[in-house]
C-alpha positions in Angstrom: -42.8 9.7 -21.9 -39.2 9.5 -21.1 -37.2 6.3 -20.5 -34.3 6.3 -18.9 -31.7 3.5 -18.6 -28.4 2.5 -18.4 -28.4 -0.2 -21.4 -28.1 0.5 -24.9 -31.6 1.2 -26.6 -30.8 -1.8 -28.9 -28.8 -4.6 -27.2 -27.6 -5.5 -30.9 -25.7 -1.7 -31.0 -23.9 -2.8 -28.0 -20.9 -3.1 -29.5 -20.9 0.6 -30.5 -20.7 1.7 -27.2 -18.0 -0.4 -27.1 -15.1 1.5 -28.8 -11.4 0.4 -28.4 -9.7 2.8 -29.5 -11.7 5.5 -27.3 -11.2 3.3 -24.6 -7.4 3.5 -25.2 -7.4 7.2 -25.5 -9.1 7.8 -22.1 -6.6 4.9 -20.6 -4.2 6.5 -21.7 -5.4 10.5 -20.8 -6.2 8.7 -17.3 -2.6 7.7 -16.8 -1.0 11.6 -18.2 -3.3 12.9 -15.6 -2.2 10.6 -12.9 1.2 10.7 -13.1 1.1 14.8 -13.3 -1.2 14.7 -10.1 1.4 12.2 -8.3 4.1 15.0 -9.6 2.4 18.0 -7.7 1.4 15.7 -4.8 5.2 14.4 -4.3 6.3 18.6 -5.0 3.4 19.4 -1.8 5.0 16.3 -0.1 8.8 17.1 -0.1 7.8 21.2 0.7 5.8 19.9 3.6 8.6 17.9 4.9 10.9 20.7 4.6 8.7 23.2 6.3 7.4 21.2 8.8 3.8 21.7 7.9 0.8 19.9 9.7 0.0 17.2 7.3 -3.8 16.4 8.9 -3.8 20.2 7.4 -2.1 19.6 4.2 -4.5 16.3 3.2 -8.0 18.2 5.0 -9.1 20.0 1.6 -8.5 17.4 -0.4 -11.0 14.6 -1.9 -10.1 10.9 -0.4 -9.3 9.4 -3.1 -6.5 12.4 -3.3 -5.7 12.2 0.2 -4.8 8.4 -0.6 -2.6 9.2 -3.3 -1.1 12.3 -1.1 -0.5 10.0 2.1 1.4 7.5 -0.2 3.6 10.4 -2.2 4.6 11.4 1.4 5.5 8.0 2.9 7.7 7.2 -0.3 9.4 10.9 0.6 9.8 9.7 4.5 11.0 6.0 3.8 13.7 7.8 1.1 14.3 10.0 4.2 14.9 6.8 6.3 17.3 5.3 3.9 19.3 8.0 3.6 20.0 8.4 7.2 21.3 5.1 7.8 23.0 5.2 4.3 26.9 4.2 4.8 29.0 7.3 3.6 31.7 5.0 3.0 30.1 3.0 0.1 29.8 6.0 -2.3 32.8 7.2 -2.2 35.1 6.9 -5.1 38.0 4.4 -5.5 40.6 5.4 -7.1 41.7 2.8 -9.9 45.4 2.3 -11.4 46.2 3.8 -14.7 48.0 1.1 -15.8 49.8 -2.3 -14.8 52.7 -0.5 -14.6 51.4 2.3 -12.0 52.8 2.2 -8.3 50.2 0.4 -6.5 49.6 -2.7 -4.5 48.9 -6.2 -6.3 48.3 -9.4 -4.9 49.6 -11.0 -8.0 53.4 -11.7 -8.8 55.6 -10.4 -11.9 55.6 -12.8 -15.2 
């Protein structure tokens, strides 16, 4: 006979199915393999703004939970879009500062 069941065997061994350090590792391989999967979905993002792709088309192949992470890769890439074009042009351009006190220039102080 075969028993099947999702709790330890022994409930007093519970504690070796409970592993820290593993549980760190796979935290930790978890994040690695989201953050490269955010990479390559913001790299499909910014192409498919650029080429003007259908993006119903882009997200149709993918899982949902992908699709999510896709749709929100692509609206940080249209709200950086948004922030550029009404950017002031004027407010990164460099001033030019004087060398020294002695430089020709216009102060609002007077001479000692």
């Amino acid at each position: 006979m075969l028993i099947v069941s999702r709790q330890p065997f022994n409930p007093r061994d519970a504690s070796d199915y409970d592993d820290a350090g593993l549980n760190h590792q796979f935290d930790a391989y978890q994040r690695a393999s989201d953050k490269a999967l955010d990479k390559q979905l913001r790299q499909q993002a910014w192409q498919l703004i650029d080429t003007g792709r259908d993006v119903e088309q882009w997200i149709s192949g993918m899982t949902p939970a992908t699709a999510k992470r896709a749709l929100e890769q692509l609206a940080d890439i249209v709200e950086l879009h948004r922030k550029d074009k009404y950017a002031s042009p004027g407010i990164y351009e460099p001033t030019q500062q004087p060398v020294s006190a002695y430089d020709e220039g216009d102060y609002d102080d007077e001479p000692f």
